[in-house]
C-alpha positions as CSV (number, residue, x, y, z in Angstrom):
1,X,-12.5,-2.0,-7.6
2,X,-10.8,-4.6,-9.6
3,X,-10.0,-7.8,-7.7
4,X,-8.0,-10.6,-10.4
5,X,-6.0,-12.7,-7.5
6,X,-7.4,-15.5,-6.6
7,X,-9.2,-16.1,-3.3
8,X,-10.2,-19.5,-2.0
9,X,-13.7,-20.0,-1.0
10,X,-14.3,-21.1,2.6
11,X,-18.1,-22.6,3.3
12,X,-17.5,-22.6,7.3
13,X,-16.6,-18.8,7.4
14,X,-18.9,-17.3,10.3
15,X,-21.8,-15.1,8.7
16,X,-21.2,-11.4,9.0
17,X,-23.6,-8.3,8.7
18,X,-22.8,-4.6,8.0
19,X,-23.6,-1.1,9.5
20,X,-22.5,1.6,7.9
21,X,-22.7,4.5,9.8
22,X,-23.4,7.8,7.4
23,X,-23.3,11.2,8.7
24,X,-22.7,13.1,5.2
25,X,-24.5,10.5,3.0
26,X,-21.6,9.2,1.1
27,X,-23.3,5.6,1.7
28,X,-24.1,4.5,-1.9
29,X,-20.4,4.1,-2.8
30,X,-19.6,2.3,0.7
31,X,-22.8,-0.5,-0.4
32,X,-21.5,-1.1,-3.7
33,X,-17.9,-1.9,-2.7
34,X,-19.9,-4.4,-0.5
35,X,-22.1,-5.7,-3.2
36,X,-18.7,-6.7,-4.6
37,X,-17.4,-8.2,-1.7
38,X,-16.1,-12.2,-2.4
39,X,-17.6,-13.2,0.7
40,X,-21.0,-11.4,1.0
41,X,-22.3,-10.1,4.1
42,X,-26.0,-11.4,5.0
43,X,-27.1,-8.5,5.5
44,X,-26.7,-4.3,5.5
45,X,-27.8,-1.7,7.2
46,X,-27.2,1.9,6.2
47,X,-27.6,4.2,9.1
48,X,-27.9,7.8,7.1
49,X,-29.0,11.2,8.3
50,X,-29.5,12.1,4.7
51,X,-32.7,12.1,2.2
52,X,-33.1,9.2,-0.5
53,X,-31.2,10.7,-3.4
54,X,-28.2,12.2,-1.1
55,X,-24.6,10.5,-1.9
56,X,-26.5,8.2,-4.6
57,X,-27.6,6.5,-1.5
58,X,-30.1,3.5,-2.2
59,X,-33.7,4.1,-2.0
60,X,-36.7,1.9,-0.4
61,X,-36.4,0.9,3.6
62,X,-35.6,-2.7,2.7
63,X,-34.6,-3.3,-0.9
64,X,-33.0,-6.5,-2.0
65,X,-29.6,-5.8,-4.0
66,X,-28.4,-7.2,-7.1
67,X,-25.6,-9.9,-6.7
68,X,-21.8,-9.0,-6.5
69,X,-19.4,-9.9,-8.6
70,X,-18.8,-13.4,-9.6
71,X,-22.3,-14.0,-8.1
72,X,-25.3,-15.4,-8.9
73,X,-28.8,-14.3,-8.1
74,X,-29.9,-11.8,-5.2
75,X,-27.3,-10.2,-3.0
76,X,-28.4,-9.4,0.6
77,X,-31.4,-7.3,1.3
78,X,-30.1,-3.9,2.2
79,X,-32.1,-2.0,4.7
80,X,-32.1,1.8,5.4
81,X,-32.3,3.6,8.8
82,X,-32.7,7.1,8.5
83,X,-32.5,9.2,12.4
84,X,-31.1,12.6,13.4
85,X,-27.3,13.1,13.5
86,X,-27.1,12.6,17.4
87,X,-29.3,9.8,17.0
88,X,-26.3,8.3,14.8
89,X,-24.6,6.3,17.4
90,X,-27.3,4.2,19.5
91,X,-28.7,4.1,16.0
92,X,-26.0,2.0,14.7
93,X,-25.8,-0.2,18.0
94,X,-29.5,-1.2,17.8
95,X,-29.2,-2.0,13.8
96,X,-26.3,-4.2,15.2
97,X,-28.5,-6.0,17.9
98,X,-30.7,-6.5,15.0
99,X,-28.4,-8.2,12.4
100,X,-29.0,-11.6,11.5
101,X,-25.2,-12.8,11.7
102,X,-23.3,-13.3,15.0
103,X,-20.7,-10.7,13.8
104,X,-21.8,-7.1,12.6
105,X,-19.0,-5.2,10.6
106,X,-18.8,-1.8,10.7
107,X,-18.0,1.1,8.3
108,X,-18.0,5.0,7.6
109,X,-20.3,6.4,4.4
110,X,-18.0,6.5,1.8
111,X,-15.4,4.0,2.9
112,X,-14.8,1.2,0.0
113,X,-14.0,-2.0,1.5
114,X,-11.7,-4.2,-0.7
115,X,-13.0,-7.0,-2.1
116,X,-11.6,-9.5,0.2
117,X,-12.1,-7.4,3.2
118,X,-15.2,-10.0,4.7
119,X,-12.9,-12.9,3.9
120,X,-10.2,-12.1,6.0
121,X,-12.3,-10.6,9.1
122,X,-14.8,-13.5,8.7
123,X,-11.8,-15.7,8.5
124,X,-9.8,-13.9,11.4
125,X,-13.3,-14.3,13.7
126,X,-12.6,-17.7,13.3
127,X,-9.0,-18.5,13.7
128,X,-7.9,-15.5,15.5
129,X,-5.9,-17.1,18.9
130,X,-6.1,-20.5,17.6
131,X,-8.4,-23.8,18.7
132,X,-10.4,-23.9,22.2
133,X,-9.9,-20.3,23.1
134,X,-13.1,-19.3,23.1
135,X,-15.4,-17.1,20.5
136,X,-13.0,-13.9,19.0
137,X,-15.0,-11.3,20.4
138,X,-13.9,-8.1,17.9
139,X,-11.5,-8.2,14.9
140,X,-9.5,-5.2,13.6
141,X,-8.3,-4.3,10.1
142,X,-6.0,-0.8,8.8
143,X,-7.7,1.5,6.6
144,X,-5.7,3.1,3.7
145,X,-6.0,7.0,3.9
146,X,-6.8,9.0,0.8
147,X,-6.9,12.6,-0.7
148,X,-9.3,13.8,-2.9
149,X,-7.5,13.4,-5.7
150,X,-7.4,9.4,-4.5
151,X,-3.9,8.9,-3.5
152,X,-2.4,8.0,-0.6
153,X,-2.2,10.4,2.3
154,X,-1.8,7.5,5.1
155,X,-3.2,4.5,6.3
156,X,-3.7,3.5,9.6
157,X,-2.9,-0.3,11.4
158,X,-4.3,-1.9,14.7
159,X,-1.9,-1.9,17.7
160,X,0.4,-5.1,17.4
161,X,1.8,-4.8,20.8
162,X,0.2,-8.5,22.5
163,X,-0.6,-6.2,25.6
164,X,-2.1,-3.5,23.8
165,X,-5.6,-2.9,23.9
166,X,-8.1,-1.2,21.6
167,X,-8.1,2.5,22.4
168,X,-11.3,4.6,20.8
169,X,-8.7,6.3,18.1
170,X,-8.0,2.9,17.1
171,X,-11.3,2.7,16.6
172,X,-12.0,5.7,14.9
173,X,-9.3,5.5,12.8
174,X,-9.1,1.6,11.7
175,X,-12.4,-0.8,10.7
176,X,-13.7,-3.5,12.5
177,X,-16.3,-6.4,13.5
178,X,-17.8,-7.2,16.9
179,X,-19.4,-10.3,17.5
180,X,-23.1,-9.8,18.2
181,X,-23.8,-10.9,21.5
182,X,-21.5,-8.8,23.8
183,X,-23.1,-5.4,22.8
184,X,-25.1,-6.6,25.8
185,X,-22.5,-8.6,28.0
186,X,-22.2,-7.7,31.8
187,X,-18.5,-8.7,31.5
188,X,-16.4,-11.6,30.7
189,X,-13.2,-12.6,28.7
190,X,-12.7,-12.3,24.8
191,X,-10.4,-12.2,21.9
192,X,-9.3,-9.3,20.7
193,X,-7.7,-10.2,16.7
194,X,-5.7,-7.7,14.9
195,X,-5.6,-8.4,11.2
196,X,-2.3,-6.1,9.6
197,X,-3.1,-5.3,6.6
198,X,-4.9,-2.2,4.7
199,X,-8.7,-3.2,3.7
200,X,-10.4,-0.2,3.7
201,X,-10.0,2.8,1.4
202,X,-11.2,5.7,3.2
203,X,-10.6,9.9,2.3
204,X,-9.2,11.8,4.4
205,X,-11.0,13.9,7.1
206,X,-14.1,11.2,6.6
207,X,-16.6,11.9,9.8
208,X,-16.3,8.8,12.4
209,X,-17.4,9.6,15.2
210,X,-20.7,7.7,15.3
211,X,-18.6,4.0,13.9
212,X,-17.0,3.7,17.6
213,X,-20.2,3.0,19.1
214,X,-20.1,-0.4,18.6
215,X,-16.4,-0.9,19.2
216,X,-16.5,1.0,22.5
217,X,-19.9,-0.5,23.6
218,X,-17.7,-4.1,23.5
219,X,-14.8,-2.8,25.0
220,X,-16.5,-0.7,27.5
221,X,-17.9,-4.2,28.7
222,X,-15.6,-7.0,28.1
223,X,-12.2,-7.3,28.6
224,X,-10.0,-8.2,25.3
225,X,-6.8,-10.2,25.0
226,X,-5.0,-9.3,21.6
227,X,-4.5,-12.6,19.5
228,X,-2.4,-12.1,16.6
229,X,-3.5,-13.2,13.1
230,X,-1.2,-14.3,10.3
231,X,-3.0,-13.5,6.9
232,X,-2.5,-16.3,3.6
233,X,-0.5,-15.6,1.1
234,X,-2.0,-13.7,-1.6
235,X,-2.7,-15.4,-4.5
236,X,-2.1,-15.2,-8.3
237,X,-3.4,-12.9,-11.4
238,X,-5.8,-14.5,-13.7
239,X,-2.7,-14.8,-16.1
240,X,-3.6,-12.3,-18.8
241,X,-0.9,-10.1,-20.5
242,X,-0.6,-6.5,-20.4
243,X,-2.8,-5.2,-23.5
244,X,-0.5,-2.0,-23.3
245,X,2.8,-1.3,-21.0
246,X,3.0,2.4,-20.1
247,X,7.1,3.0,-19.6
248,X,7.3,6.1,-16.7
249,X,10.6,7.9,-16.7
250,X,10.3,10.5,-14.3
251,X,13.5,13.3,-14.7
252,X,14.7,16.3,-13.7
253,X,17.8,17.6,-15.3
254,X,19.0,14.4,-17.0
255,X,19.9,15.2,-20.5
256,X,23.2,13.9,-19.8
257,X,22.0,10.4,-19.7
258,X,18.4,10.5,-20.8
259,X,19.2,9.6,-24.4
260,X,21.1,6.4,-23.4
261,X,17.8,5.2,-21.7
262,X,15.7,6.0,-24.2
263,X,17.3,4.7,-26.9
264,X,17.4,1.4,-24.7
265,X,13.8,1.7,-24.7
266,X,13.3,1.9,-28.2
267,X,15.5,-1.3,-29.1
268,X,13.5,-3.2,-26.7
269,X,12.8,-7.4,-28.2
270,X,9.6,-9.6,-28.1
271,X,5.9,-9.1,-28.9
272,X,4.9,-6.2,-26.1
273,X,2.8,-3.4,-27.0
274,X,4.2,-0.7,-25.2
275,X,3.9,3.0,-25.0
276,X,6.9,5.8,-22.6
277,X,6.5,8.4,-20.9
278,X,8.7,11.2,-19.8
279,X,7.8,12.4,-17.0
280,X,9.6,16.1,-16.9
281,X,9.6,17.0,-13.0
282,X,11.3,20.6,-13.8
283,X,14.3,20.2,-15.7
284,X,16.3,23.5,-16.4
285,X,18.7,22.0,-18.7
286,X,18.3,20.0,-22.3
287,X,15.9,17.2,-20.9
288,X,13.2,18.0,-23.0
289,X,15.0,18.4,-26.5
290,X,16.8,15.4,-25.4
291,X,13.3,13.4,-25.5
292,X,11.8,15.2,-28.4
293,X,14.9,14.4,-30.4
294,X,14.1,10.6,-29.0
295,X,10.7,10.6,-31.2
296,X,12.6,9.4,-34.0
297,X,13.4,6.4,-32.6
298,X,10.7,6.0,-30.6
299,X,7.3,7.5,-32.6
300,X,4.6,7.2,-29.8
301,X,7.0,8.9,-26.9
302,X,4.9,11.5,-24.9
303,X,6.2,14.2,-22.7
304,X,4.1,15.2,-19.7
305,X,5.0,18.0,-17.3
306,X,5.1,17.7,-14.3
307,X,6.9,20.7,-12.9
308,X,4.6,21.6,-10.4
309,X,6.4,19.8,-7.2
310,X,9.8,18.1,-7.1
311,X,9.9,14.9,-6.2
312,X,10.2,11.2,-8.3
313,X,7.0,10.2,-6.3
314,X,4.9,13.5,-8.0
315,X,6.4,12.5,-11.4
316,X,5.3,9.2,-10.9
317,X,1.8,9.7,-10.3
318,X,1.6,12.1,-13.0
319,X,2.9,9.8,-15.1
320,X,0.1,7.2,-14.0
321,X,-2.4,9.5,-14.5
322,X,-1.5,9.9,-18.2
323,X,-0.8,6.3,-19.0
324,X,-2.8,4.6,-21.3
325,X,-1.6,1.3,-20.4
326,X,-2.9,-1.4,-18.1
327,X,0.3,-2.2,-16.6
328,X,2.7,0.7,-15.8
329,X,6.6,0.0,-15.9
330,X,9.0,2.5,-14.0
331,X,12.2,3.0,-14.7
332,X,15.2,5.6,-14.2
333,X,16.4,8.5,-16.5
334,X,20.0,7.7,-15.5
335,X,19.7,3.8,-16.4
336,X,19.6,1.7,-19.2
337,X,17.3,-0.9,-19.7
338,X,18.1,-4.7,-20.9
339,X,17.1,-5.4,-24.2
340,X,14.4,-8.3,-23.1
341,X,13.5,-5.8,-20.1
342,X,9.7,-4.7,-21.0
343,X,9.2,-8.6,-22.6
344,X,10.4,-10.2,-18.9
345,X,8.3,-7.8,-16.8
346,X,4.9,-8.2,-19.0
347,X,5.5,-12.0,-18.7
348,X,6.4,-11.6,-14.7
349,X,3.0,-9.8,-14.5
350,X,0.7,-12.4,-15.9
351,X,0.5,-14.1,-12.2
352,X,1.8,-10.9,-10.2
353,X,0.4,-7.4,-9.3
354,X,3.8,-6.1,-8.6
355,X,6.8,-7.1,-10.4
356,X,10.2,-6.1,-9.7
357,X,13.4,-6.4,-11.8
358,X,17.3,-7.1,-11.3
359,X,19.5,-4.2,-11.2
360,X,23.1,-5.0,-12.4
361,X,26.0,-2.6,-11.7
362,X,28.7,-3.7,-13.4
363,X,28.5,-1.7,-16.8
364,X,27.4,1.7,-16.0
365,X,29.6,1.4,-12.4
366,X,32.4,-1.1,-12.9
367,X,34.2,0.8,-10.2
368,X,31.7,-0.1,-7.4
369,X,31.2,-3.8,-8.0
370,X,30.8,-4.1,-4.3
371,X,27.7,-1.7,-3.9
372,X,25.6,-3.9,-6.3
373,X,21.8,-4.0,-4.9
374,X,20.6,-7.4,-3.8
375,X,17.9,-8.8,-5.5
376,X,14.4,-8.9,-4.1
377,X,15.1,-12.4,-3.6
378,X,17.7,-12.1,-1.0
379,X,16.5,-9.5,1.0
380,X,15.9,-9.8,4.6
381,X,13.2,-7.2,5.1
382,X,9.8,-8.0,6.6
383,X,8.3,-8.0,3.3
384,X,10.0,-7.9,-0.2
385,X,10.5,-4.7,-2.5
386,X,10.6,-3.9,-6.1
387,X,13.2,-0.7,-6.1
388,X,11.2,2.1,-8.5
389,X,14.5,2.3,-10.6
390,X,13.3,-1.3,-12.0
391,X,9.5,-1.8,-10.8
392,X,6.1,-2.4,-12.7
393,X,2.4,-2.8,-11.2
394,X,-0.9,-3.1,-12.8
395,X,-2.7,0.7,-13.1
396,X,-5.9,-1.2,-11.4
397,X,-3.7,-2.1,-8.4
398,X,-1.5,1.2,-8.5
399,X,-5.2,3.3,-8.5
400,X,-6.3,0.9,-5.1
401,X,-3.1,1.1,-3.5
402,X,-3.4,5.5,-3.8
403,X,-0.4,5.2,-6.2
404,X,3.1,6.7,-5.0
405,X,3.3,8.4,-1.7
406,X,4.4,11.7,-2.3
407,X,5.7,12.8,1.5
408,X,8.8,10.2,1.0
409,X,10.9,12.6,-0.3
410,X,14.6,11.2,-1.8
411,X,14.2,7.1,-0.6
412,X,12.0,5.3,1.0
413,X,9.2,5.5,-1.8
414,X,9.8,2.3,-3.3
415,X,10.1,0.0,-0.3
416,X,6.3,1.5,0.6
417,X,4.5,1.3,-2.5
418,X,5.7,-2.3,-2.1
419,X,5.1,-3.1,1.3
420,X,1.5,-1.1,1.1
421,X,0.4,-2.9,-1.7
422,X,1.0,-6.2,-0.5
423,X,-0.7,-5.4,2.6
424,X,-3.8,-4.5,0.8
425,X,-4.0,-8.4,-0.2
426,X,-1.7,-8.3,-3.0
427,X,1.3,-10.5,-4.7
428,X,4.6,-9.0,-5.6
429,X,7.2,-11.1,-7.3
430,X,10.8,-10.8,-8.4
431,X,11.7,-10.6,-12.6
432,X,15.4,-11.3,-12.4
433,X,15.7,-12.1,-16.0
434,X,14.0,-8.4,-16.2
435,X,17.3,-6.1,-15.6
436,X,18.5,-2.9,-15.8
437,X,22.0,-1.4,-15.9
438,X,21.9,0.6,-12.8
439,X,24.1,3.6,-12.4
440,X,25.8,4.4,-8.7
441,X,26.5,7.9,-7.3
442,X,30.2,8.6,-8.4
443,X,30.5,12.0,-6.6
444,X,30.8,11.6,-3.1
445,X,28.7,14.8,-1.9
446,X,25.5,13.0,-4.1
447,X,26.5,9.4,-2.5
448,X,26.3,11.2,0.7
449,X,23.1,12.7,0.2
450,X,21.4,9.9,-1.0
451,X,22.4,7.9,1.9
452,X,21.5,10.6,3.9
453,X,17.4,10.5,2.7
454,X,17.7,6.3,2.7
455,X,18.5,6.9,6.5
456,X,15.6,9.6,7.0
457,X,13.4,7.2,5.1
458,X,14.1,3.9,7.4
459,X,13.0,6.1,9.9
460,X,9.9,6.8,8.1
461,X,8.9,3.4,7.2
462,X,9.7,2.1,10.9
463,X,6.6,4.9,12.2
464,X,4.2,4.1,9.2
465,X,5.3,-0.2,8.9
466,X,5.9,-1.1,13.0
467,X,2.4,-2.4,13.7
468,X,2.7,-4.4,10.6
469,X,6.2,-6.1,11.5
470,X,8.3,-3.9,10.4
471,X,11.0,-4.6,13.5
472,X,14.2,-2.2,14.0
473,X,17.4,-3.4,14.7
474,X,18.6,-4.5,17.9
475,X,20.6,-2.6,20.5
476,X,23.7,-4.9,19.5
477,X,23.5,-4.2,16.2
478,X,23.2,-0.4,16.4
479,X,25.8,0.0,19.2
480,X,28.1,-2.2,16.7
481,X,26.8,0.2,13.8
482,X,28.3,3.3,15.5
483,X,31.4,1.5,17.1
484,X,32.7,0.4,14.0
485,X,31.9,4.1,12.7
486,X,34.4,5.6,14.9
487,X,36.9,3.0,14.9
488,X,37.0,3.4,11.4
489,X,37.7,7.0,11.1
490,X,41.2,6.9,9.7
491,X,39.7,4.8,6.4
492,X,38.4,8.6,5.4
493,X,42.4,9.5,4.3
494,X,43.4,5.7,3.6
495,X,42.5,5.5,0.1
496,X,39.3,6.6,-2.3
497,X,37.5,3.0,-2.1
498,X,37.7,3.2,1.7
499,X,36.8,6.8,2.3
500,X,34.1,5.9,-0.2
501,X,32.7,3.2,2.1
502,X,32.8,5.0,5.3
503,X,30.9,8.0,3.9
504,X,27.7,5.4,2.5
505,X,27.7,4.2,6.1
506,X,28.0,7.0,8.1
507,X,25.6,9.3,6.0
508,X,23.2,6.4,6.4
509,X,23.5,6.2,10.2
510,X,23.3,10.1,10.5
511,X,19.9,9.8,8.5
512,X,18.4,7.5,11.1
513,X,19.2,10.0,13.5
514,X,17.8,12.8,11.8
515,X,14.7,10.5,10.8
516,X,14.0,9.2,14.0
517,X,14.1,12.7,15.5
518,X,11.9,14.1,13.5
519,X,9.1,10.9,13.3
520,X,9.3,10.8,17.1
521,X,10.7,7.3,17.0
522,X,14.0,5.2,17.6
523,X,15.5,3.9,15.0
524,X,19.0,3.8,15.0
């Protein structure tokens, strides 16, 4: 996996070693994520009930690796422990007590670890809870979830509760270091640091059974007081531009306003090599003779189906996976994009992995001047988002991150791809000089429907994003929410603007209902 930001290099980083515990042997991709690690471990030990060609596991009982990337000369030895399946566990545990590190890390066969995943727990180990409180005793990462196709299915974040402690499907489900010496302890006090962010890529129904052992072994024995740990910024791209922008316009009956867009496209200014993509998601109407008729203006315009499933998130990633660009803009069938709109974002993305744009209401929707979206740069979320009707990411980062998640279904999808991303270590960055004429909801039954999913949605985010931050808004605020709600009832026969504004808010707080009843959670 491709790794271009910038990491600093840290000489006083504790030493960690690896298990990797391999039911299935799937092992031989897990080592090579790890021979590519920017802060290598000293050692790693695959524990494997398979035979030496299984999984393109390594061969030899103690072979020393070639050097990751960026490195120069050996990389550590890598040593091989073949036992029965039951054997698995205390197999692990005694590699472990073996390690020449005072922290062992520990991973499934067939997880890839991101590049910077040692850094941060070797980093966390020691600053986790802050100066003179004693050794961190076992550090905590998420794993990103992923089908076989390789994108995203879930991910999963340690407990951020300060009272919490680690349960054994925290455990099983995230990745983790202990520190060495209390898989034997007798008991005792240690740190407990929870690292929010997604490290790991892992597929979905991985085995993980035997990757507890060590985990529960510590907590079994010590007792763990959560520290929280606040990660560094990510920084910067290498500051290389796009060799090819891939323009993704996912659609589905838009022949009324596709040809705007695309003509837009075509007239774009500045030097930027760029290739689009409309990505048909099972129009019935004149969509597709509306884009072949664009070909004129626009000579390398593809069409890719995409029929299959509705849903922008489906056309999205069908449109990644047909892009032969490096960086992959998106953009909306109903908007219309600034002239300089492709030649801001490819100059946004020489230092960032995502970009987002400006959306600007005022000449597609002069009549809703008031509904303009703010700009990344104002928001007040826990973490910024680029909106997917003005967003752009490099394809390496997109393919890392598992691409678009398809179970947010009508809102939502944007502010996730974002938030995910940067929680796999990566830097998103506002383009306002990168804008695109947005178009608002005129007919109120739409409005109310789109609301309606952007409520659902917060709900969704609030399950998947709480243990990263993501904080819902206080009793005040929602008893204000719903007060106002009712007292402004009346507004609904006042005049258009005002019925207007009462339906965006009140479709939105029936959504978080409806969301939060069906996620299990409160968010009002």
């Amino acid at each position: 996996m491709d790794d271009t930001s910038e990491r600093p290099v840290d000489e006083e980083l504790p030493s960690v070693a690896v298990v990797v515990a391999d039911p299935d042997g799937d092992g031989g991709r897990t080592v090579r994520a790890l021979l590519a690690q920017t802060v290598r471990p000293v050692s790693i030990t695959l524990v494997t009930t398979a035979g030496p060609t299984a999984g393109g596991t390594p061969t030899g009982h103690d072979a020393r690796s070639p050097g990751g990337a960026g490195s120069s000369g050996a990389g550590p030895p890598v040593r091989i422990v073949r036992c029965a399946r039951e054997d698995l566990g205390p197999a692990c545990v005694d590699a472990a007590r073996n390690a020449p590190a005072p922290y062992v890390a520990v991973l499934r066969g067939g997880d890839e670890a991101l590049p910077h995943w040692l850094w941060h727990l070797s980093r966390a180990a020691r600053d986790g809870g802050g100066e003179g409180a004693g050794p961190v005793g076992l550090v905590q990462c998420g794993t990103l979830r992923l089908r076989d196709d390789g994108l995203v299915d879930g991910f999963t974040l340690p407990p951020a509760s300060p009272g919490a402690r680690p349960s054994t499907a925290d455990l099983l489900e995230g990745a983790y270091a202990v520190r060495r010496e209390l898989l034997d302890s007798d008991g005792g006090t240690s740190r407990w640091v929870a690292v929010p962010m997604l490290l790991v890529r892992r597929r979905a129904g991985a085995a993980g059974d035997p990757a507890v052992a060590l985990g529960s072994r510590v907590a079994g024995r010590v007792r763990l007081v959560r520290h929280g740990y606040r990660p560094p910024p990510a920084g910067p791209r290498s500051g290389s531009t796009p060799r090819l922008v891939s323009v993704v316009v996912p659609v589905r009956d838009g022949a009324r306003t596709l040809a705007a867009q695309l003509t837009a496209l075509a007239r774009q200014t500045g030097a930027v090599a760029y290739e689009v993509l409309v990505v048909d998601n099972g129009s019935t109407d004149a969509t597709r003779e509306v884009a072949e008729r664009a070909r004129a203006e626009l000579p390398g315009l593809r069409i890719v189906d995409a029929s299959d499933r509705a849903g922008e998130s489906f056309a999205r990633n069908r449109g990644i996976a047909a892009a032969r660009g490096d960086f992959i803009a998106f953009c909306d069938a109903d908007d219309v994009a600034d002239a300089g709109w492709l030649a801001a974002m490819a100059e946004a993305a020489r230092e960032a992995d995502l970009v987002g744009g400006g959306l600007e209401t005022s000449a597609l929707s002069p009549d809703h001047v008031d509904e303009q979206p703010l700009p990344m740069d104002a928001q007040t979320d826990f973490l910024p988002f680029a909106r997917g009707a003005n967003s752009g990411a490099w394809k390496d980062v997109l393919t890392v991150a598992g691409g678009w998640d398809e179970r947010y279904r009508g809102g939502g999808e944007d502010m996730d791809l974002s938030w995910r991303v940067q929680l796999c270590g990566y830097l998103v960055r506002y383009a306002g000089d990168a804008r695109m004429h947005y178009r608002l909801r005129d007919d109120l039954r739409a409005l109310a429907r789109q609301k309606w999913n952007y409520g659902r949605s917060g709900a969704q985010l609030y399950a998947a994003y709480r243990r990263a931050g993501f904080e819902r808004r206080d009793g005040r605020t929602v008893v204000m929410n719903w007060c106002w709600l009712l007292l402004h009832v009346p507004d609904l026969v006042r005049s258009p603007a005002l019925r207007r504004r009462w339906i965006r808010y009140g479709a939105r707080l029936a959504g978080f209902l409806a969301g939060s009843a069906r996620r299990g959670v409160r968010y009002l």
